[in-house]
C-alpha positions in Angstrom: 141.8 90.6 49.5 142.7 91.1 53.8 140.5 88.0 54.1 141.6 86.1 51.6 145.1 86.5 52.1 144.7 84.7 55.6 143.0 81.2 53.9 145.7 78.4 52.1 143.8 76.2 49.7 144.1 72.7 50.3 142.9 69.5 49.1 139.9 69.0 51.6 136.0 69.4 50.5 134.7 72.7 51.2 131.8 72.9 53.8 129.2 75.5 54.8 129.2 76.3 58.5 126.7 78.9 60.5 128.6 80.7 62.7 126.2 81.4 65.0 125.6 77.9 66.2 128.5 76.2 68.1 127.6 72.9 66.0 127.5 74.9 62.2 124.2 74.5 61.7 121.8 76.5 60.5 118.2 77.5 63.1 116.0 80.2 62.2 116.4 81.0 66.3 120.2 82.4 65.5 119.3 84.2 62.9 116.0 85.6 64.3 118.4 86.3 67.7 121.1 87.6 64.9 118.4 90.0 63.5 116.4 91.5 66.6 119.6 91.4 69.2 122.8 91.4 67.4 123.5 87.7 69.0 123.0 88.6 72.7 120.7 86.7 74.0 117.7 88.6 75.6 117.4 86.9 79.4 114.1 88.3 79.9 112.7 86.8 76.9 113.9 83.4 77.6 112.5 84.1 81.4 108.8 84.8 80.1 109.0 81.9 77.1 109.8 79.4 80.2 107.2 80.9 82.8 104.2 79.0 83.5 102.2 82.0 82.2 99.7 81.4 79.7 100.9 81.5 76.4 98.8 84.4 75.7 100.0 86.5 78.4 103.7 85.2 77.0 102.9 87.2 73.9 101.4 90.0 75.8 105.0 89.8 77.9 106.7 89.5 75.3 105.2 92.6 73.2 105.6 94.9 76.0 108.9 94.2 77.0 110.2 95.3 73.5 107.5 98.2 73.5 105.3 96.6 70.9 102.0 96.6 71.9 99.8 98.6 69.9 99.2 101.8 71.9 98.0 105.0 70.5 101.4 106.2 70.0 102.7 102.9 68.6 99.8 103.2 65.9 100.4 106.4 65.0 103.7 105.9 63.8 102.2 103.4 61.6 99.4 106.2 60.3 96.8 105.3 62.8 94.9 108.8 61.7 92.6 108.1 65.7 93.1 110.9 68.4 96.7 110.0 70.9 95.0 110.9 74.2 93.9 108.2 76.4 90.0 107.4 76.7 90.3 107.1 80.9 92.6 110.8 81.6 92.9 112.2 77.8 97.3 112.4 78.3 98.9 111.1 75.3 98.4 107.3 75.8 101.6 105.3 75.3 103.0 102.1 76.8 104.4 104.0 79.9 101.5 105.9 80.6 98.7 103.1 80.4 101.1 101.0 83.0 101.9 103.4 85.1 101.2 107.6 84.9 97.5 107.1 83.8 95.5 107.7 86.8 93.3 104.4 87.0 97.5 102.9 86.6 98.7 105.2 89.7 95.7 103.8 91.6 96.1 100.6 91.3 100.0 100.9 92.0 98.9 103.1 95.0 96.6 100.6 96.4 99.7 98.1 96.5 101.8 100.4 97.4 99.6 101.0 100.9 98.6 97.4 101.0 101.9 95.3 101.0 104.3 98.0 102.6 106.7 99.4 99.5 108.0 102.6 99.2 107.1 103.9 96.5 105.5 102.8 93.0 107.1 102.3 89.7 107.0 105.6 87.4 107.8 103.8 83.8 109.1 100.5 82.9 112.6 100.9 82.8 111.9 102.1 86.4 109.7 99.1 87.2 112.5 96.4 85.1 115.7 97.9 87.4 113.6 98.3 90.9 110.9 95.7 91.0 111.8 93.1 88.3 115.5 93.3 87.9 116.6 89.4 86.1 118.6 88.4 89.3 115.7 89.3 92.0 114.7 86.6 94.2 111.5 85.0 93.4 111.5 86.2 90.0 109.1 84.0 88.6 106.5 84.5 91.1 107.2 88.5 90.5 107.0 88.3 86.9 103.8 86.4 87.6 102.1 89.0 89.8 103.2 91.8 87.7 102.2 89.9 84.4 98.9 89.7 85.4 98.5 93.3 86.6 99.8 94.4 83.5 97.1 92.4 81.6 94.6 93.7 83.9 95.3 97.5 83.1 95.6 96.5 79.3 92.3 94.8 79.1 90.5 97.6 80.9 92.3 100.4 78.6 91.2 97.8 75.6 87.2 98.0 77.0 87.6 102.0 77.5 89.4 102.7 73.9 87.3 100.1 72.1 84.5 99.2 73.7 83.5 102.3 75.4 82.9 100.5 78.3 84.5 101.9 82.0 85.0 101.0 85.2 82.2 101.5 87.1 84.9 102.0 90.0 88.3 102.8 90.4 89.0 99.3 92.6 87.1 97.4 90.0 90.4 96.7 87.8 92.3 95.9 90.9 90.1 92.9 91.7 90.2 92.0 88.2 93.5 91.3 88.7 93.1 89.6 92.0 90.7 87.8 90.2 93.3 86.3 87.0 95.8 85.4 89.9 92.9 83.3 91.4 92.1 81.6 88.3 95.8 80.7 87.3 97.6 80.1 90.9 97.7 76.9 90.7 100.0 76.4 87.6 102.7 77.7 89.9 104.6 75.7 92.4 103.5 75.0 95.5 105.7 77.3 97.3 105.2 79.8 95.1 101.1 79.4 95.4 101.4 80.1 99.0 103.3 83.3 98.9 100.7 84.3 96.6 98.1 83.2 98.6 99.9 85.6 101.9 99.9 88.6 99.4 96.6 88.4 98.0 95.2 88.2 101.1 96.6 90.9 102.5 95.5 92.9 99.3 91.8 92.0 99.9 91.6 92.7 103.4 92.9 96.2 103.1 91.0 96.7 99.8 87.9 95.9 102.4 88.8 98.0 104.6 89.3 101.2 102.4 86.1 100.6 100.4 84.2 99.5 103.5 83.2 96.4 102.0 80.9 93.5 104.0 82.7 90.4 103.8 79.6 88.7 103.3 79.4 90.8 100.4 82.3 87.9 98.9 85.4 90.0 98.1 87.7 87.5 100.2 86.0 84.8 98.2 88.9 85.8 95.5 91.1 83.5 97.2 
């Protein structure tokens, strides 16, 4: 009766308006915004839909940003009756751990760490979104890039380990798996973008030489 008692009646057709478009029309991408966000828009969803990442890796993005991916923990709460701990350390394997408190993770962060001068290494990801991939950063889209791809990288090995049963045969081995993906999809980035890359991953490689000992005639600067 409070909301009625604010409308006159007049003479005019009645019409149906969606109120949350501007224009009063009904999209499923309100509503679906509506539903998951209560009408904010999520920037850092619209940031990965509009990357030049694969679309796969979109998904993948996508997923692990709203902590969907289908860890042990995740599938548990779904009745997943498999064991929680993870196949590479045996901890309790969720989305946090296999990114960044696993061991084979704190490696590969390590090795980064050491190689291109930062302080210190992301401990979950609402660390890693604040620090290292806050929406405002400069260079975002290379960053989201980069870190898009080592995120893949660790998800693909834990996916060979858990699945599979099939491990690294060395620590370093997912690290240049990842140096690897960057190679094969650099150029879908602009050119200024490619050549900061190209500065980072190189410095990556050479120090990955030098702390394995590796030839170079053994190829691992061929990566680039």
């Amino acid at each position: 009766m409070a909301k009625l008692s604010s409308i006159n009646l007049g003479l005019e057709e009645d019409l149906v308006t969606w109120k949350l478009e501007k224009n009063g029309h009904f999209t499923t991408r309100s509503l679906y915004r509506w539903l998951s966000f209560r009408g904010v828009k999520n920037k850092r969803a619209e940031k990965i839909w509009r990357s030049k990442l694969p679309m796969k890796i979109k998904v993948f993005m996508w997923l692990a940003n709203q902590n969907r991916l289908p860890t042990k923990t995740k599938m548990k709460e779904r009745k997943w009756k498999g064991e929680l701990g993870c196949t590479i350390c045996g901890a309790r394997e969720s989305l946090d751990h296999i990114m960044f408190t696993c061991v084979l993770a704190r490696f590969i962060w390590t090795c980064l760490k050491e190689a291109l001068g930062w302080v210190r290494i992301p401990n979950n990801l609402g660390d890693f979104l604040e620090i290292w991939l806050p929406t405002g950063t400069r260079d975002y889209q290379l960053k989201l890039f980069v870190f898009s791809f080592l995120f893949w990288g660790l998800w693909t090995t834990r996916n060979k380990s858990s699945i599979d049963g099939v491990f690294p045969k060395s620590p370093t081995e997912p690290l240049f798996k990842i140096l690897s993906f960057l190679q094969k999809w650099r150029l879908v980035l602009k050119e200024h973008n490619r050549k900061k890359l190209e500065v980072q991953t190189q410095r990556v490689v050479n120090w990955l030489g030098e702390f394995t000992s590796i030839p170079r005639s053994t190829g691992a600067e061929d990566l680039l």
